[in-house]
VEXLUM-607654 format. One record per residue (C-alpha): residue number from 1; residue in one letter; chain; y, z, x. Coordinates in nm, 4 decimals. Layout:
! residues N
   vopa   baba   lokol         py         pz         px
    NUM      A       A          Y          Z          X
...
***
This chain:
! residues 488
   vopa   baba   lokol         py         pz         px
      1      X       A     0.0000     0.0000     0.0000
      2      X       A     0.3259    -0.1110     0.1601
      3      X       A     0.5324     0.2077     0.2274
      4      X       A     0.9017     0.2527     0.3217
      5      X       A     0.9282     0.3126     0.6654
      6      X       A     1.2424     0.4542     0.8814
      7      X       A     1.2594     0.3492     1.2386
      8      X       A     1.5180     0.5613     1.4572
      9      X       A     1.6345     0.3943     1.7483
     10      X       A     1.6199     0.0167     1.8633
     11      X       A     1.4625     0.0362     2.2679
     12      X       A     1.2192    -0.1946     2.3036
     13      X       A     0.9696     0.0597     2.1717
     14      X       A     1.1567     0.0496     1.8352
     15      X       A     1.1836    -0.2888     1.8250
     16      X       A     0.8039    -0.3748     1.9063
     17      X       A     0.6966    -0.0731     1.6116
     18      X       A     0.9357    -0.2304     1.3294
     19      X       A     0.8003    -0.5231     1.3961
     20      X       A     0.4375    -0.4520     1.3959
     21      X       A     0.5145    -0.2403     1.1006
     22      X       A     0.6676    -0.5241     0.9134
     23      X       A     0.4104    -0.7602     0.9425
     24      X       A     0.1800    -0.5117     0.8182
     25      X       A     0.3553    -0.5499     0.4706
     26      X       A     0.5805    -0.2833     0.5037
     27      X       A     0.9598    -0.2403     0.4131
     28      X       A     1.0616    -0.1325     0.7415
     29      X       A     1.4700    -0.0315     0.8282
     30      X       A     1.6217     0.0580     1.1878
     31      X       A     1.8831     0.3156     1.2719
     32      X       A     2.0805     0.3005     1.5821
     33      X       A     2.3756     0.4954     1.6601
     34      X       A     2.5327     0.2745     1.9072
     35      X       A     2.6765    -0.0238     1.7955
     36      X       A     2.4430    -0.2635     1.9581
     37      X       A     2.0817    -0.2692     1.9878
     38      X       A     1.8555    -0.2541     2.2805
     39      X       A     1.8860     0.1135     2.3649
     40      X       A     1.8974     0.1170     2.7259
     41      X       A     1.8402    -0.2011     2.7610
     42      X       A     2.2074    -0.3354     2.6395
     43      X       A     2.4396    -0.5224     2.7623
     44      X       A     2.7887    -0.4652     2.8775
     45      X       A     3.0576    -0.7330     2.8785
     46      X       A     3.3886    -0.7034     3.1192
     47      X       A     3.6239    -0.9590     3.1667
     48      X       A     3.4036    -1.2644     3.1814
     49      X       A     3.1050    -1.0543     3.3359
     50      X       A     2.7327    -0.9681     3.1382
     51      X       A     2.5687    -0.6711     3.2871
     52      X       A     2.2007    -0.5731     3.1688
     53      X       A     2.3009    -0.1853     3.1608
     54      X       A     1.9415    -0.0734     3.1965
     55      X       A     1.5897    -0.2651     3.2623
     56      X       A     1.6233    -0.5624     3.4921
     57      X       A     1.2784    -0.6341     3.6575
     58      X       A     1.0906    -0.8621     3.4464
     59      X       A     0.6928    -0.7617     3.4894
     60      X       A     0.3767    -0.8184     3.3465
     61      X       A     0.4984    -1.1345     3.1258
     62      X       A     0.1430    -1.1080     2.9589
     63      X       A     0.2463    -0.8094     2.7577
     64      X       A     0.5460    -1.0099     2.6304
     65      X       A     0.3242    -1.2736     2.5779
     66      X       A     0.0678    -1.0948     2.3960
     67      X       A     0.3787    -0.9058     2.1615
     68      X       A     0.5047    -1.2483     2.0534
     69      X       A     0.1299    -1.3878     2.0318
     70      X       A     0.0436    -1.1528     1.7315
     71      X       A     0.3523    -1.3046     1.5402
     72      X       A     0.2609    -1.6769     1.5830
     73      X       A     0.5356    -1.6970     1.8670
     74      X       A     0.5912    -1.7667     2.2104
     75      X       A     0.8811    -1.5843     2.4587
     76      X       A     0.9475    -1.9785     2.4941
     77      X       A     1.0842    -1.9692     2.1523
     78      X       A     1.3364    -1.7494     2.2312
     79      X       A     1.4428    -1.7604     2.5643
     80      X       A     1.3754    -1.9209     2.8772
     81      X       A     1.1986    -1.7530     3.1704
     82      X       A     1.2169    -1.8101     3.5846
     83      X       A     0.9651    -1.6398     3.8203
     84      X       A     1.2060    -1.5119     4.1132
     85      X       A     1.1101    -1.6740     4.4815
     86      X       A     1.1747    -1.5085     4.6586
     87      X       A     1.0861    -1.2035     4.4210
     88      X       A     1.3032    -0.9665     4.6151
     89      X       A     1.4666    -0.8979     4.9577
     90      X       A     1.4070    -0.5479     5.0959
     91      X       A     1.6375    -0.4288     5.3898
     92      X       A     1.4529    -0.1623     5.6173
     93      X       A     1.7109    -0.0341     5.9053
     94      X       A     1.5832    -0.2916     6.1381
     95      X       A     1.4874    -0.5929     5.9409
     96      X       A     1.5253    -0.8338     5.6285
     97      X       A     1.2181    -0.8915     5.4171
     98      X       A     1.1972    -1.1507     5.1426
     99      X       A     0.8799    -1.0510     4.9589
    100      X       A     0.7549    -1.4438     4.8754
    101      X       A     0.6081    -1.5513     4.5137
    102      X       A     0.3498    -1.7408     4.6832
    103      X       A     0.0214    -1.5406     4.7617
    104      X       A    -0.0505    -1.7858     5.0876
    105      X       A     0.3107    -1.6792     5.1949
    106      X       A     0.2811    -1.2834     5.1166
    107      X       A    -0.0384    -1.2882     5.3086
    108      X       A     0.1251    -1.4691     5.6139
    109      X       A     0.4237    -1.2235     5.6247
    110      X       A     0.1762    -0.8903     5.6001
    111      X       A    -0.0559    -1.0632     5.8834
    112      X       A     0.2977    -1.0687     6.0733
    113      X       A     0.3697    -0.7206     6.0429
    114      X       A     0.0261    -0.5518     6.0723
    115      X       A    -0.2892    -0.8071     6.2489
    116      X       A    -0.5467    -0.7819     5.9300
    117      X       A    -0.3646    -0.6665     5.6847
    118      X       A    -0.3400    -1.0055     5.5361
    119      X       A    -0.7414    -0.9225     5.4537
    120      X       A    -0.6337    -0.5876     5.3588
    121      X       A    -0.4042    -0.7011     5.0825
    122      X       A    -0.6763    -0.9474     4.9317
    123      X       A    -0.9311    -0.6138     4.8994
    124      X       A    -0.5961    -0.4163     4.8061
    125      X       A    -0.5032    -0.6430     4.4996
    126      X       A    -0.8787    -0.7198     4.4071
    127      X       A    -0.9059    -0.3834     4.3247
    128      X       A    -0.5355    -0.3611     4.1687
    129      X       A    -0.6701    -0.6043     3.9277
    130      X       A    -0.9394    -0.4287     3.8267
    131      X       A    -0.7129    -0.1645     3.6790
    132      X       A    -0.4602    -0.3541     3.5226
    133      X       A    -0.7556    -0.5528     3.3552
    134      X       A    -0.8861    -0.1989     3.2282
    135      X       A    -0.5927    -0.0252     3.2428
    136      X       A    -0.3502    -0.2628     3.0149
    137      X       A    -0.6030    -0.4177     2.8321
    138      X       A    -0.7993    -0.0698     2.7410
    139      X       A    -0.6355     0.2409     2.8167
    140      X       A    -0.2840     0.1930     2.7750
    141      X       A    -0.3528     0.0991     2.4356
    142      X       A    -0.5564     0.4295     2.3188
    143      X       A    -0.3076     0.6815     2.1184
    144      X       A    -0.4369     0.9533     2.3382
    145      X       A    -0.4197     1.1857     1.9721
    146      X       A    -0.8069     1.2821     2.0700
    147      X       A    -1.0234     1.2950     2.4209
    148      X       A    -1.2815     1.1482     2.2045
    149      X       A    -1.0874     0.7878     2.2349
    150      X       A    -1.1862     0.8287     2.6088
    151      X       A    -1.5551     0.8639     2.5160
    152      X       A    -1.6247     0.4910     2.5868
    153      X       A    -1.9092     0.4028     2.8455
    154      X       A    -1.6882     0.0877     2.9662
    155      X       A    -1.4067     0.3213     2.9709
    156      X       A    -1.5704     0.6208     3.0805
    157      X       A    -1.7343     0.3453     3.3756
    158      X       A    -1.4368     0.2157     3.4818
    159      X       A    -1.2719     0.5848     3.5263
    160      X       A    -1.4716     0.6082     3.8113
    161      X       A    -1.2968     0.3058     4.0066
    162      X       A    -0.9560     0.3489     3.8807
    163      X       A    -0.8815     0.5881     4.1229
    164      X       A    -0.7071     0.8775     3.8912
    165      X       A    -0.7903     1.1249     4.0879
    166      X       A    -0.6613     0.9724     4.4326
    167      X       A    -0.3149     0.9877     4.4883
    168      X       A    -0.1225     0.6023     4.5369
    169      X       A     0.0198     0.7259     4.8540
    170      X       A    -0.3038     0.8200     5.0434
    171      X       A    -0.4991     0.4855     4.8550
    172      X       A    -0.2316     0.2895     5.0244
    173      X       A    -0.3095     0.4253     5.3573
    174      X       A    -0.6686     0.3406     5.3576
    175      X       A    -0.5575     0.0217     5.3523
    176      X       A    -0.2231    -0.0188     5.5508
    177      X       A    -0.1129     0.1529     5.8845
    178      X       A     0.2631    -0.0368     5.9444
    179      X       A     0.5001     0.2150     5.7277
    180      X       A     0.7227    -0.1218     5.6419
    181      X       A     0.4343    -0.2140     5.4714
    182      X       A     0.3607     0.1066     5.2862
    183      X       A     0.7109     0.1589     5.1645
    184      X       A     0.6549    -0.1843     5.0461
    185      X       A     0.3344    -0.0756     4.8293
    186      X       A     0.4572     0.2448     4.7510
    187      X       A     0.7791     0.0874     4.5958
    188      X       A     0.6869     0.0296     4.2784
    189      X       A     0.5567     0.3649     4.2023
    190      X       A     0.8841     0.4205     4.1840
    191      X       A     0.9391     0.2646     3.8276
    192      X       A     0.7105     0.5129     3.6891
    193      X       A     0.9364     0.8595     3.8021
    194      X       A     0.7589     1.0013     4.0749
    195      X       A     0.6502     1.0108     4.4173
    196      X       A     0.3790     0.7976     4.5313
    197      X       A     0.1986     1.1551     4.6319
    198      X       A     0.1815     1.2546     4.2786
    199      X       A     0.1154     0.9347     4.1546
    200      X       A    -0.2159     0.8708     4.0500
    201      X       A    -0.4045     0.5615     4.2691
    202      X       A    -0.4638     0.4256     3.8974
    203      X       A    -0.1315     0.2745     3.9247
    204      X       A    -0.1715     0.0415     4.2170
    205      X       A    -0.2344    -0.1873     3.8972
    206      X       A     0.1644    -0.1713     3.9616
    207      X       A     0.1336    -0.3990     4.2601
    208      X       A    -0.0459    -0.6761     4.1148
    209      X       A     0.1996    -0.7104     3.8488
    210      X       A     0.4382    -0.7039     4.1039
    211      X       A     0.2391    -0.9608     4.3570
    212      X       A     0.0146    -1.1285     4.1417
    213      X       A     0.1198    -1.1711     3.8426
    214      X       A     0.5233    -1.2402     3.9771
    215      X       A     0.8847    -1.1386     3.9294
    216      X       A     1.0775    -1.3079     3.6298
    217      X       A     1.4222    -1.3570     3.4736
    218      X       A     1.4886    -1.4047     3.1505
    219      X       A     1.8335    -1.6833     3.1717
    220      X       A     2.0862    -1.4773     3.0265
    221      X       A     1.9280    -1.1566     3.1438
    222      X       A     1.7218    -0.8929     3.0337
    223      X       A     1.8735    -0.8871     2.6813
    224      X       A     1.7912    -1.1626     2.5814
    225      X       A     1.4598    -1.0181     2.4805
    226      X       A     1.6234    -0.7500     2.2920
    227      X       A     1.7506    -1.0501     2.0898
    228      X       A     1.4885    -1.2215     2.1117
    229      X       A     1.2978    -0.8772     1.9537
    230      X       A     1.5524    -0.8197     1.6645
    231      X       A     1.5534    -1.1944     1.5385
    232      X       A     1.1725    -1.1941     1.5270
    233      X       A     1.1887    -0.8207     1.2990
    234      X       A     1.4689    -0.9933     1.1075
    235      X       A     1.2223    -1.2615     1.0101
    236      X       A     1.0064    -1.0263     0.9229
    237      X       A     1.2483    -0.8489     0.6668
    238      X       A     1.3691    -0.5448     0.8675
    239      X       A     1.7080    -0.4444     0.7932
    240      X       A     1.9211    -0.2824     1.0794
    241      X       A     2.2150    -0.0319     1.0785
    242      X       A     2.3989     0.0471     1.3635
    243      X       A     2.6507     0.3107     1.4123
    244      X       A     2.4452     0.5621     1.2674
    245      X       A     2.3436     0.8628     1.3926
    246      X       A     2.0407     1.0455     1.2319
    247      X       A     2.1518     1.4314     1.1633
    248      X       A     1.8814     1.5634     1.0264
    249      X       A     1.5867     1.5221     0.7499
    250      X       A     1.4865     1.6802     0.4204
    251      X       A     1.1647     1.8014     0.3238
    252      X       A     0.9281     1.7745     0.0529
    253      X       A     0.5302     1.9422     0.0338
    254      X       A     0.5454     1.8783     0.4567
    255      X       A     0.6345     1.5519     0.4979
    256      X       A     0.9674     1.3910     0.5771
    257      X       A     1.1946     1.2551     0.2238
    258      X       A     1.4609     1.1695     0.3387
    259      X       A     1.6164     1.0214     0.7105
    260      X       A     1.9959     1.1689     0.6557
    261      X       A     2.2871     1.0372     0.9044
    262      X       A     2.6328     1.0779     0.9641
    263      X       A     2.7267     0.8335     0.7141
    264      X       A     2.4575     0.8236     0.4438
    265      X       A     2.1261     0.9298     0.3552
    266      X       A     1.7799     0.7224     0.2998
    267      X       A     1.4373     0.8007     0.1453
    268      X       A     1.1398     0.6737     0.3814
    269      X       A     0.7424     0.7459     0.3613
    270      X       A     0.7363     0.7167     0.7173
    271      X       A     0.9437     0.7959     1.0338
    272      X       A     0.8778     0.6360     1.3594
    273      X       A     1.1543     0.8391     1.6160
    274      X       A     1.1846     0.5923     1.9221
    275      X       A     1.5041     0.8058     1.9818
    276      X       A     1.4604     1.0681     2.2657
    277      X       A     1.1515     1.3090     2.2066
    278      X       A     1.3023     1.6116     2.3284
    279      X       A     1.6035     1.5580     2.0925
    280      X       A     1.4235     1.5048     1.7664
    281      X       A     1.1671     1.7282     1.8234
    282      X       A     1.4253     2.0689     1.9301
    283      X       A     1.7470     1.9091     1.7912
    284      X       A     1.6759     1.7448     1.4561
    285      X       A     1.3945     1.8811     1.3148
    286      X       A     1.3850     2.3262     1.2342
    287      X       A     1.1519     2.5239     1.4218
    288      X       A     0.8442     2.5695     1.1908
    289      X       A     0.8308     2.1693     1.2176
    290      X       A     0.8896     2.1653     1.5748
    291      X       A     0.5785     2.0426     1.8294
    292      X       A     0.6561     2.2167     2.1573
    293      X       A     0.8947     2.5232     2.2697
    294      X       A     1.2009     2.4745     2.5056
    295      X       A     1.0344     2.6391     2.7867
    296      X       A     0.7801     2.3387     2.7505
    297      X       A     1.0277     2.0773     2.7642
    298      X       A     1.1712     2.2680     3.0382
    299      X       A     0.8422     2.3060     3.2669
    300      X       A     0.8152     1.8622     3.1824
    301      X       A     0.8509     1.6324     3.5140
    302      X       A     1.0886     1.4222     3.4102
    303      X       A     1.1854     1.1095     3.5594
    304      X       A     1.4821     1.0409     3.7567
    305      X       A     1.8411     0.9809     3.6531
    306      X       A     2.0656     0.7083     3.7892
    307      X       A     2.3899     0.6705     3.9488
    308      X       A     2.4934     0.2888     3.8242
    309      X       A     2.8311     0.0469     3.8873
    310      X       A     2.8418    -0.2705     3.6997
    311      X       A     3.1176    -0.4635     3.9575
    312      X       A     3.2699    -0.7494     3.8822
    313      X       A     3.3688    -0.9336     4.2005
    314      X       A     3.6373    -1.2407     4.1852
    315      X       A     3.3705    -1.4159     4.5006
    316      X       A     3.0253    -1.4824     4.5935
    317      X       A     2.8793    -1.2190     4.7945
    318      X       A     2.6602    -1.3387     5.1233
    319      X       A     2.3027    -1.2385     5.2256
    320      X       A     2.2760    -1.0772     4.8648
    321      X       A     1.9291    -1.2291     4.6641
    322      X       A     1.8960    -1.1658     4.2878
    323      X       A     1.6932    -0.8539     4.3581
    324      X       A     1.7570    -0.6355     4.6803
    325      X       A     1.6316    -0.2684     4.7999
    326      X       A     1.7632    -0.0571     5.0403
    327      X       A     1.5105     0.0939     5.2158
    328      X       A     1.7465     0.2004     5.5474
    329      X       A     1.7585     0.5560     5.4967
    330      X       A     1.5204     0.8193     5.5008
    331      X       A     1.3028     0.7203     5.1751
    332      X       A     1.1342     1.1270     5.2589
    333      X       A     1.4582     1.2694     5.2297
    334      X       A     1.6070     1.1261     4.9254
    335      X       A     1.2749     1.2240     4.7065
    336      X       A     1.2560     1.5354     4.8358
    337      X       A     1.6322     1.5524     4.6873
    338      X       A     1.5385     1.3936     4.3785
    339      X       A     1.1701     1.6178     4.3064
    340      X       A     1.1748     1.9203     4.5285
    341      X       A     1.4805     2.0578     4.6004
    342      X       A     1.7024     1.8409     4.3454
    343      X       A     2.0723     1.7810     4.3955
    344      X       A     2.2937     1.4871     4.4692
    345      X       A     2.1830     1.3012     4.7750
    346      X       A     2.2840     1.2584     5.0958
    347      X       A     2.1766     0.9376     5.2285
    348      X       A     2.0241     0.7394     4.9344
    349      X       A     1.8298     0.4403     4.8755
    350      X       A     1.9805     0.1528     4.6947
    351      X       A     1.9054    -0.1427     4.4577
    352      X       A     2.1225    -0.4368     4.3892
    353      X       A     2.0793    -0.7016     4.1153
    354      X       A     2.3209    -0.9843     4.1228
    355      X       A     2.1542    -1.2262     3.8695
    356      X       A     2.4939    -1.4073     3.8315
    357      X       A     2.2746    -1.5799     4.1811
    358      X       A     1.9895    -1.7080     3.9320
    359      X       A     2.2155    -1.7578     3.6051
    360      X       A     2.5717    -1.8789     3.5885
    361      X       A     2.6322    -1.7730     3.2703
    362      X       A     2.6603    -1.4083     3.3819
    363      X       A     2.9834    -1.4500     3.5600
    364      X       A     3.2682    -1.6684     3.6017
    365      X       A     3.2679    -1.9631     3.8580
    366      X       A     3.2567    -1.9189     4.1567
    367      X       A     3.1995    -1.5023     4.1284
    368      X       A     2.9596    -1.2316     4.1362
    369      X       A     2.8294    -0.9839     3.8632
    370      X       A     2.6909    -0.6705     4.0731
    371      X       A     2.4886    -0.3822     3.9536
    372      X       A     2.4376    -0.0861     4.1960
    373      X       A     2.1600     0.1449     4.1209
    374      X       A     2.1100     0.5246     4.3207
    375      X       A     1.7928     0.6999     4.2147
    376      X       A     1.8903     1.0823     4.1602
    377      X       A     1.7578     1.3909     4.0178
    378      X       A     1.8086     1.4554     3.6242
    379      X       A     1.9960     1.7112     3.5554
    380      X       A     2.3217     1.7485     3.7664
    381      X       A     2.6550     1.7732     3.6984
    382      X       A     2.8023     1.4509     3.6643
    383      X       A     3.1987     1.4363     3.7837
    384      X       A     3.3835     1.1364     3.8348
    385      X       A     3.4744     1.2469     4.1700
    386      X       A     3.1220     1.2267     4.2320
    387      X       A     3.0871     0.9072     4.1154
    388      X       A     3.3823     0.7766     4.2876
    389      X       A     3.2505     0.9450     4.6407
    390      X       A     2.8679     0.7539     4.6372
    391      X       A     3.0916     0.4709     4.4882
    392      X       A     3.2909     0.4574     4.8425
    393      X       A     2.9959     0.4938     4.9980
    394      X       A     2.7876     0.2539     4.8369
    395      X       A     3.1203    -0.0379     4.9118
    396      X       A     3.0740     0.0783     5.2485
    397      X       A     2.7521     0.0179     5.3149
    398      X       A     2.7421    -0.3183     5.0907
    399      X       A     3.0640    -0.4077     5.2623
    400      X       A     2.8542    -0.3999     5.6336
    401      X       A     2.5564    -0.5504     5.4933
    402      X       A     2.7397    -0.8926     5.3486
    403      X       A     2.9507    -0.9303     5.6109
    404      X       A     3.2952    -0.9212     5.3634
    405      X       A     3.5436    -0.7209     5.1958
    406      X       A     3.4244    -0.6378     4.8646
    407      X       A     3.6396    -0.3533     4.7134
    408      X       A     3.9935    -0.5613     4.6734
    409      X       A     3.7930    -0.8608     4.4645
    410      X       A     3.6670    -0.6350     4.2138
    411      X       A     3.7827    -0.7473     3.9224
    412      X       A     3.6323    -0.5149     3.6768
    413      X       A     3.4317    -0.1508     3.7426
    414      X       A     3.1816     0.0976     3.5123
    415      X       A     2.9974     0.3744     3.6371
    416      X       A     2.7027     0.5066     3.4357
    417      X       A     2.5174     0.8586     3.4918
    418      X       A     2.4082     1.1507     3.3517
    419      X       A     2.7128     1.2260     3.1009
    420      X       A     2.6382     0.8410     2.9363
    421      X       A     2.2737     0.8784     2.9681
    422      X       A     2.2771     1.2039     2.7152
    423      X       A     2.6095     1.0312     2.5015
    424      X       A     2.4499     0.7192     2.4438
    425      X       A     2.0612     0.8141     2.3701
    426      X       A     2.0498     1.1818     2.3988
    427      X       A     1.8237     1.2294     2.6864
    428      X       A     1.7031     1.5394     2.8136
    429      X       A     1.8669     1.5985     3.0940
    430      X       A     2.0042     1.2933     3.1615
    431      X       A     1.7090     1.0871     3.2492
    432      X       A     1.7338     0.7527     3.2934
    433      X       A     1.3507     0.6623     3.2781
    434      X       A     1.1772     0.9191     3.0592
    435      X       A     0.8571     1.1470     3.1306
    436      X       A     0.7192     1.1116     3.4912
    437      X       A     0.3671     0.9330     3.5207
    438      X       A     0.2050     1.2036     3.7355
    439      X       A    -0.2062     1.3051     3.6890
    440      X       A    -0.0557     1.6599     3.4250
    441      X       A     0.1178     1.4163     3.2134
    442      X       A    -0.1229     1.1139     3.1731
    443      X       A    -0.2731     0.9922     2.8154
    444      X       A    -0.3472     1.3061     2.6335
    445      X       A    -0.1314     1.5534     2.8851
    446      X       A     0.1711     1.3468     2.6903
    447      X       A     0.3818     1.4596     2.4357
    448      X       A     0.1671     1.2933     2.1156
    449      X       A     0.2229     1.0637     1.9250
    450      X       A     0.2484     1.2021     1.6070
    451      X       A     0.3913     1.5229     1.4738
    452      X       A     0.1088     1.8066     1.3902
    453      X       A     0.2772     1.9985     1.1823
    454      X       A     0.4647     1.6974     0.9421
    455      X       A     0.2782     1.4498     0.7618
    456      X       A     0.4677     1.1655     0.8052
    457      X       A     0.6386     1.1696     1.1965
    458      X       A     0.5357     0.9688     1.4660
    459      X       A     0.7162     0.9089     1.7875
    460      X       A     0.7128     0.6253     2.0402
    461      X       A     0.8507     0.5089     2.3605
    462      X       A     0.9166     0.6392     2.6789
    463      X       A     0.8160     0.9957     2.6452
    464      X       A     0.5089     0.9415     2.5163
    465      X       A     0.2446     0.7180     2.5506
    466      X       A     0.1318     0.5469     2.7421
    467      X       A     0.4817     0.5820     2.9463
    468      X       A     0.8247     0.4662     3.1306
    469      X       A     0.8994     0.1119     3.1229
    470      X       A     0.9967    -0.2039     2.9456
    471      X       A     0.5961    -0.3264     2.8753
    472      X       A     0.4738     0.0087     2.8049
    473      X       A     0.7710     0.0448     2.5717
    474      X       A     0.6254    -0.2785     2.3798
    475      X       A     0.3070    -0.0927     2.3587
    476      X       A     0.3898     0.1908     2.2748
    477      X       A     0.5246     0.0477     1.9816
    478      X       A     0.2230    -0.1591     1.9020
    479      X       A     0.0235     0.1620     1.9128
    480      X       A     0.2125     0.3849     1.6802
    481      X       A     0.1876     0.1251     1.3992
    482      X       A    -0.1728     0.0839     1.4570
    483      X       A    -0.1906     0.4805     1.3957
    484      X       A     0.0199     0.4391     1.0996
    485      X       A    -0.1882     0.1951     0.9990
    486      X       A    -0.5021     0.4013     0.9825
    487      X       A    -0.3544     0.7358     0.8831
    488      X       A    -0.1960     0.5320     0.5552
***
């Protein structure tokens, strides 16, 4: 029986659940208290510049594929996508690496660095594949409500090899000896919000997205699949509002009645919160209805925060490539500032996306659009003199890298931390990438899925299963209206 169903929040986890939702015959309606959709994943406009404001790595373009598939659609349809070559520069303190898209070329440059580690990367990624086969085909897609989903002989099999008990830093050293080429293993672990020492092994799947399956770029940036994700619920029938935010709910028999907001009030049968976890659960809903206490949000491992500029810059920029990391200070030291002992840090790592070097749309002629991205702890005080001090020392350092002045052709300057992080989307404690994959907060050690103590609430996205990112966002989605599904 087709039920009224109340999405909060329109992430990519909001987006993928409405939809699913929809074409199950349901009448499903979005609320979004910014403006635009996209939750962290919109886009910023300054005079003549597009910034993506959150997500820009393009990975595993099978799980787009697949979320488009199930609606008789194609990403094609929508936008039009470019695998990166190279897929990303990396700047160690003593060299320049362009990490190729060929496999033939990404073997050549490990050999270079490290004599057999070309052979070491083919066993590496063979086994990589194993667990993304298993991994994002199978377990990523279980609700993780029951350990009884895990009860599968295939599953329960393929445990064995995915390495979840093995931490990704100590897998990679079985393999690798040359640190460049560690840091360049261990670097996508850093997607998922943690060290590659509490990382599980399991997500080495991570580097054959990354190697394997290739870096993309959706022309006109990572929003277009937002776009591409609210035109395909609009054909379904889903009806957004925007510049609502939800204040609370009423209550009938123990189920949720009504969604109310700040500007009107809706009946639903169903709520699916892809808003922030920790706000819903401790801010919106009273405490006999509430899942966990604060001290267990408190003792969570949360991902990190970020320190962003979007920079406009009236030039092109040399030696920049659509993707680039700095890896030229002391990658120990700024975790152990970001996980142990956290506080702002003193020689960070950098990223740099300048798609305006892939897409001309982005930017006007003949200039640059520059986002600058610092890892940093959640949960810091955020001053715009802090800002503006990592934002001097950021120019500095970009400013020696390209060669050029940089700081009198800006033509237009954001920062984005902490403060905007909990004013836009309510996060908990200003994170920018939601719960931390470690081994205590895996599948069933997540917050669930769906509300014990209310009929009727479900939650998706980054804070629950199966985790941080833009493709497990999509799942996540996927999976909570399968649940839905069953339960009504």
């Amino acid at each position: 029986m087709s039920k009224n169903i109340c999405v909060i929040g329109s992430g990519f986890a909001g987006l993928s659940a409405a939809c699913h939702l929809a074409k199950a015959g349901n009448k499903v309606f979005v609320i979004e208290k910014n403006n635009t959709p996209g939750g962290r994943a919109r886009q910023l406009e300054l005079s003549g510049f597009t910034f993506d404001m959150g997500p820009s790595w393009y990975w595993m373009p099978d799980v787009f594929e697949r979320f488009f598939t199930q609606f008789d659609k194609k990403p094609s349809d929508y936008y039009e996508l470019l695998r990166l070559d190279p897929s990303y520069r990396v700047k160690f303190k003593d060299e320049i690496i362009d990490l190729p898209a060929s496999m033939p070329e990404l073997e050549a440059l490990f050999e270079s660095i490290e004599t057999g580690s070309a052979q070491q990367l083919r066993r590496f990624l063979k086994q990589a594949e194993y667990k993304y086969q298993v991994g994002i085909n199978d377990l990523v897609y279980k609700p993780s409500r029951s350990l009884g989903e895990f009860m599968d002989l295939r599953l329960l099999k393929g445990l064995v090899k995915m390495d979840v008990l093995t931490s990704m830093s100590s897998h990679i050293r079985k393999f690798f000896k040359s640190e460049k080429l560690i840091e360049l293993m261990e670097f996508p672990v850093l997607f998922l919000g943690s060290t590659p020492q509490n990382t599980p092994a399991l997500y080495s799947l991570m580097n054959y997205a990354d190697m394997s399956l290739g870096t993309w770029y959706p022309m006109g940036g990572m929003h277009k699949v937002v776009e591409a994700m609210v035109a395909l619920a609009q054909e379904l029938g889903v009806t957004f509002h925007f510049g609502e935010s939800v204040t609370e709910f009423a209550y009938k028999q123990n189920s949720i009645s009504e969604v109310i907001t700040d500007k009107t009030s809706r009946k639903a049968d169903v709520v699916v919160a892809g808003a922030d976890y920790h706000h819903v659960d401790q801010k919106l809903l009273p405490e006999q209805f509430r899942m966990y206490s604060p001290q267990y949000w408190d003792k969570r491992t949360m991902a990190p925060s970020s320190l962003l500029f979007y920079i406009g810059v009236n030039k092109r920029l040399p030696n920049m490539k659509h993707h680039v990391l700095f890896f030229d200070e002391d990658f120990k030291q700024h975790a152990h500032e970001i996980y142990t002992n956290p506080q702002w840090p003193t020689k960070p790592l950098l990223y740099t996306s300048a798609t305006s070097l892939t897409d001309p749309s982005v930017a006007p002629a003949g200039c640059e659009n520059l986002v600058v991205l610092i890892p940093v702890a959640p949960d810091l005080q955020d001053t715009p003199e802090t800002r503006e001090r990592y934002f001097n020392m950021i120019m500095d350092r970009l400013e020696a890298y390209t060669g050029t002045s940089i700081r009198e052709h800006i033509v237009c300057k954001r920062s984005y931390a902490h403060n905007d992080f909990i004013g836009d989307y309510h996060s908990y404690k200003g994170n920018a990438y939601g719960l931390a994959n470690t081994l205590q907060q895996t599948a069933i050690l997540k917050p669930s899925i769906k509300n014990k103590k209310l009929k009727n609430l479900y939650f998706t996205g980054q804070l629950t299963v199966p985790g941080p990112g833009v493709p497990p966002s999509i799942i996540s989605g996927e999976v909570v209206a399968t649940e839905i599904a069953k339960d009504f």
